[in-house]
Each structure stands twice: as structure tokens, then as C-alpha cells.
N, C-alpha and C positions, 0 to 999 in steps of 0.2 A: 617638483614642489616649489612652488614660490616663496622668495624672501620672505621672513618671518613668520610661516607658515608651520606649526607643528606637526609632525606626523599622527600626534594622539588628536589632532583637528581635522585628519583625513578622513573621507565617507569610508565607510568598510566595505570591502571586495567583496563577493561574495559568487563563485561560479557554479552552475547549477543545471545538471543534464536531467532532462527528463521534464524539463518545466512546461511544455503542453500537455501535459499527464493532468489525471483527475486531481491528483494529490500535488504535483508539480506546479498547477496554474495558480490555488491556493498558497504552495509560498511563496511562492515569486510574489504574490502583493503582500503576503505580510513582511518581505524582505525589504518590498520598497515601501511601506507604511511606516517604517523603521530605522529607513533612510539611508539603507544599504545601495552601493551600486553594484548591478546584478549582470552579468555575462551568461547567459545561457544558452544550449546548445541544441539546436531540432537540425534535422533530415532537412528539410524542409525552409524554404525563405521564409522569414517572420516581421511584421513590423516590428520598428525600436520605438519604444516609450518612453519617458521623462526617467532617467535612473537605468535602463532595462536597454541592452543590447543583446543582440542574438547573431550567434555563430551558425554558420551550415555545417555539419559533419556529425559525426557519431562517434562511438567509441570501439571503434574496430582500425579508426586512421590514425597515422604518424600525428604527433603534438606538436605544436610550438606554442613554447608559453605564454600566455600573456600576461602572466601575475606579476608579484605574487597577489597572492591573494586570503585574504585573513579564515575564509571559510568553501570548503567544496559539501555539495547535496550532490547524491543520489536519489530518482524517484523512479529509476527502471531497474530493468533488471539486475539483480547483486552480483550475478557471476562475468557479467560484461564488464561492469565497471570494474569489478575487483581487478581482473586482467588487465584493465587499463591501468589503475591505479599502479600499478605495480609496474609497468614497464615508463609509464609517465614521471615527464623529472618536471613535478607540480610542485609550487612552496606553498604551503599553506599547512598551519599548525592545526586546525580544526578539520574534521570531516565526518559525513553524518549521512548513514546512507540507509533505505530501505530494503528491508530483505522480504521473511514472511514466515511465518507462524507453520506452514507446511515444512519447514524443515524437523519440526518436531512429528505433527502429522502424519507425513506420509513418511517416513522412513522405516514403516515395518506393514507399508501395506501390501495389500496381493495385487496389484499391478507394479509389474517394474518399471512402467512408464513413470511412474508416479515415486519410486522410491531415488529414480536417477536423479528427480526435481530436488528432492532431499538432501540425496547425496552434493548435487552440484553448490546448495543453497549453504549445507554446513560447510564445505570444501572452501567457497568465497567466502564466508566469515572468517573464518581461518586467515586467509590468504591475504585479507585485509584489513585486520589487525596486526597479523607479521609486518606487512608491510607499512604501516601508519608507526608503527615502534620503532622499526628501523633506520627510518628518516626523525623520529623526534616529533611526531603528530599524534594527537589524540584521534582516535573512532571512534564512535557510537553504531551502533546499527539499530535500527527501528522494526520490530516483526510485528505487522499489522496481521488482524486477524480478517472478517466478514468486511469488506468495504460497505460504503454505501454513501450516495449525500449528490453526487455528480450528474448522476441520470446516464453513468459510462463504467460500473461496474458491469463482471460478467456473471451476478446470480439474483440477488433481489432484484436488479433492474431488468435481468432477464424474466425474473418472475411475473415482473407489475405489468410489461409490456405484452406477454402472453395470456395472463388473467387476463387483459382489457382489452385481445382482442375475441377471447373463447368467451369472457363474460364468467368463465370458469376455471378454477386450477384444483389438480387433482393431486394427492399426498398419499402416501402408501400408509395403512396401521402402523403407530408405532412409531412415529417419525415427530419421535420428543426428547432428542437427544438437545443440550444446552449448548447454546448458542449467545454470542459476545458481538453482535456489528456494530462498528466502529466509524463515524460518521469521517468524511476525506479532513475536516477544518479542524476537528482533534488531531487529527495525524502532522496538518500543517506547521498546526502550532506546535505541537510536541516536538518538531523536528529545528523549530525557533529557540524553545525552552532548555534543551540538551546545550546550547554552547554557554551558558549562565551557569551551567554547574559542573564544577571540573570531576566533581566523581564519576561521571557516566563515562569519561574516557576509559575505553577496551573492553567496554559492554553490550549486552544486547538485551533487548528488552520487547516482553510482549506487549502490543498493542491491542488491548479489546476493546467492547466499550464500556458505558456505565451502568449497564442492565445483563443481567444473566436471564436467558428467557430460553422454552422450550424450541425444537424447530416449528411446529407446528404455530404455535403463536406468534413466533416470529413473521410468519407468512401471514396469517391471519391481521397482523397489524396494517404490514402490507398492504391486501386486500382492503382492507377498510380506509384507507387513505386514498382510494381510488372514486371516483365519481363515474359511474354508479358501482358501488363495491361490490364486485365478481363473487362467487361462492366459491366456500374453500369446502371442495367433498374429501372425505377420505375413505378408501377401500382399502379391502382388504390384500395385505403386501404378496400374495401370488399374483393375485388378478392386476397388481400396478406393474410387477416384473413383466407378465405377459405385456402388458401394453408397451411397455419400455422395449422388451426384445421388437415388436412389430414396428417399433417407431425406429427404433437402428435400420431394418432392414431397407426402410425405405431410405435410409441417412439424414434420418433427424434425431435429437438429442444423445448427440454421440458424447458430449463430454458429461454424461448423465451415464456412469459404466460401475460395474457392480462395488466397488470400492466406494464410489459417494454414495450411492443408493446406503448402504451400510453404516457409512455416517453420519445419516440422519438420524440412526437409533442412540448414536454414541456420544457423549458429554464433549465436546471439543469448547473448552474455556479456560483459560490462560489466569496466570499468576499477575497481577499490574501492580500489585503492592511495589514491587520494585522500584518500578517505574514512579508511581506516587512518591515514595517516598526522595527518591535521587534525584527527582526534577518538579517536583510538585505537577504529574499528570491527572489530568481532574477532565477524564470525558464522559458526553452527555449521555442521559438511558435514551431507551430506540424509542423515539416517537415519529416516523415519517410522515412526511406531508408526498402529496403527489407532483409538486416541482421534485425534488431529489432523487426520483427516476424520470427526471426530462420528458415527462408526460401534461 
């Protein structure tokens, strides 16, 4: 620090794994819009920008600190970083990390694939809260529900890109369970907003979005944000199982297995009152346009 320099004059640190992620790319610039200076970490060599350095490694290798640092993001997976977190001797009194609304989900569903997701998701909020109290740091965790907004989720954008190239997408009876997608630049900012209010420290909070809407409609918006807008058929749900088992056999839509089929009958929507009311979270209802799945 330079002579007569105050430390309440210094830019705020801010270190942040996960930032070539859909949700990741989005705060890194609201970090540096904000005039934070941002260390983040890819796999991968990255350019450095005005404010914005990037580390090579992940979160499976030995640390050396480079902080402190006034704030740590998570924007991948919670049960990596939590293990990092936890063996890592990081300073930083803030941290805010992305988990996912499947910890509540699937913890009682009929795949056990699906219920270990759960277990491992509740296991690192646990593990990262113990550990952020231990050292004297606040956590937040963020549970996003339906992504969408990037053109690099793995469901609406899988959707839009198959609608437009069949010109058609097909939905079983019945597939009007309620549904909350949650655009990436609410998640952004929501994840800016949490360190402005100290009650969210050792919380977790659902992320939806601003619209509660059926599944079928959901798609349907979808669909209709495309040029030229695909038809949305719906049959009846034997005849869509049959086509589902025929499409496994050949190894396609494997992550399409009888547990989600099921969920599209089921109300999956989230509590955000919380969220509003502890950090003022105000995201937008589902209006897609055809950039937001990178089409």
C-alpha cells in the first residue's frame, strides 16, 4: 500500500471459481462494473482484462494464497468447492456460493443416481457453513432453480435447439407440472446483492424466477421465440414412454429417465419470499427471446 493510502481506498478483491460458466461470465462483469479486482480460476489459459486476472487450476489442487481477499464466488459445483474450502487456509470474511434447488428435488426420488446428487448437495452446505463459522466468515448459498438466458443450459436450450432442428417438439399428456426458470443475470446479480446484507450470512436460498408457469407452457413460450416457431404436439403419456424407451435403446435422451418424465406432472416451485425479502431479490417473469438459447 502506498504512503497515505487508506485501506478503506483499496479496490475490493474479489476471487471467483467458476467464472467461464453461464452464471460465472455474468459476475465477473458485474464485479468489475463495480470496480472490484477479480482473480478467477479456469482449467484452462484465459486472457486478463482491465480489473480481471485468471489463474490456471481447479479445485482439487494444493492453494497458495494470494489474498486476502474481501470476497470468494462459487459458480460450479458446491460439493468441490466445499472440500476445497474447507482444507483451504483462504482470508476472506464473505463467501457465496451456488448449490441447486435438486437438493430438495431429488432426495426422495426412485433413482439413486439422483438421490446421491442430493445427498452430496445437502452434505456441502453443511460442510460449508461449518466451515465459513469456524474461521469467522459469513456464507450464503444460492439454489438456482430452471436456468436459462445463456444459450448453455442443459434443458430449455436443449429444447429450442431440437425444436428447430425436428421443426417439432413432442410432450407427453399431462406435463403441467409448475415450473420457476430463472434467467443466469438474476442469479448474477443476486449473488452481487447477498454481500450488502449481512442477514443472508449461513443461509440458503431458493432461486426461481418471476413467473410460475405450467411445464407445458413453459415450452410453448419457448417454441414461440423461435423463428419459424416449431409445433409443440402433445400425446398421449404411454405412447411418449414408448418413444422414450426406443430413443434410450439407440443412446439418445438418456438424461430424459423415468424420474424427470415424472416431473413434468409435479409442481417443482420454490419459496423466494425469502430471498426478497433478505436481499431485495426481484427476478424477471420467463419471456424468451431466441438469443438466450444461443440460436
Amino acid at each position: 500500500m502506498e504512503a497515505g493510502q487508506h485501506a478503506e481506498d483499496m479496490p475490493r478483491r474479489a476471487l471467483v471459481f467458476g467464472g467461464s460458466g453461464q452464471i460465472g461470465e455474468r459476475l465477473l462483469a458485474g464485479l468489475l462494473a463495480d470496480g472490484w479486482r477479480v482473480q478467477a480460476v479456469s482449467r484452462a489459459p484465459r486472457a486478463a482484462a482491465p480489473g480481471l486476472s485468471w489463474r490456471q487450476g481447479d479445485l482439487s489442487g494444493d492453494w497458495r494464497d494470494d489474498g486476502p481477499f474481501d470476497a470468494v464466488f462459487s459458480c460450479g459445483p458446491l460439493d468441490h468447492f466445499a472440500r476445497w474450502y474447507q482444507a483451504a487456509d483462504i482470508a476472506a470474511p464473505r463467501v457465496v456460493a451456488f448449490g441447486s434447488t435438486s437438493v430438495e428435488v431429488k432426495q426422495d426420488s426412485h433413482e439413486p443416481a439422483e438421490r446421491d446428487v442430493a445427498r452430496r448437495l445437502r452434505e456441502a452446505e453443511a460442510a460449508l457453513f461449518a466451515a465459513a463459522r469456524a474461521r469467522g466468515a459469513a456464507a450464503t448459498v444460492l439454489r438456482p432453480t430452471l436456468v436459462y438466458g445463456a444459450g448453455r443450459d442443459a434443458t430449455l436450450t436443449a429444447i429450442a435447439r431440437l425444436a428447430t432442428r425436428s421443426g417439432v417438439f413432442v410432450l407427453p399428456a399431462g406435463a403441467d407440472g409448475l415450473r420457476q426458470p430463472v434467467h443466469v443475470q438474476d442469479l448474477a446479480d443476486a449473488a452481487l446483492q447477498v454481500l450488502r446484507h449481512p442477514a443472508t450470512a449461513g443461509h440458503a436460498y431458493a432461486l426461481g424466477g418471476g413467473e410460475r408457469l405450467a411445464y407445458a407452457e413453459m415450452v410453448r413460450r419457448v417454441l414461440a421465440s423461435l423463428q419459424p416457431p416449431p409445433r409443440l404436439l402433445r400425446v398421449p403419456a404411454p405412447l411418449f414412454r414408448g418413444a422414450l424407451a426406443m430413443a434410450h435403446a439407440i443412446g439418445r435422451l438418456r438424461g430424459m429417465n423415468a424420474a424427470a418424465l415424472a416431473r413434468m406432472r409435479e409442481p417443482l416451485v420454490f419459496d423466494i419470499d425469502p430471498a426478497r425479502r433478505d436481499f431485495g431479490y426481484a427476478p424477471r417473469p420467463f419471456h424468451p427471446t431466441r438469443d438466450m438459447f444461443g440460436l
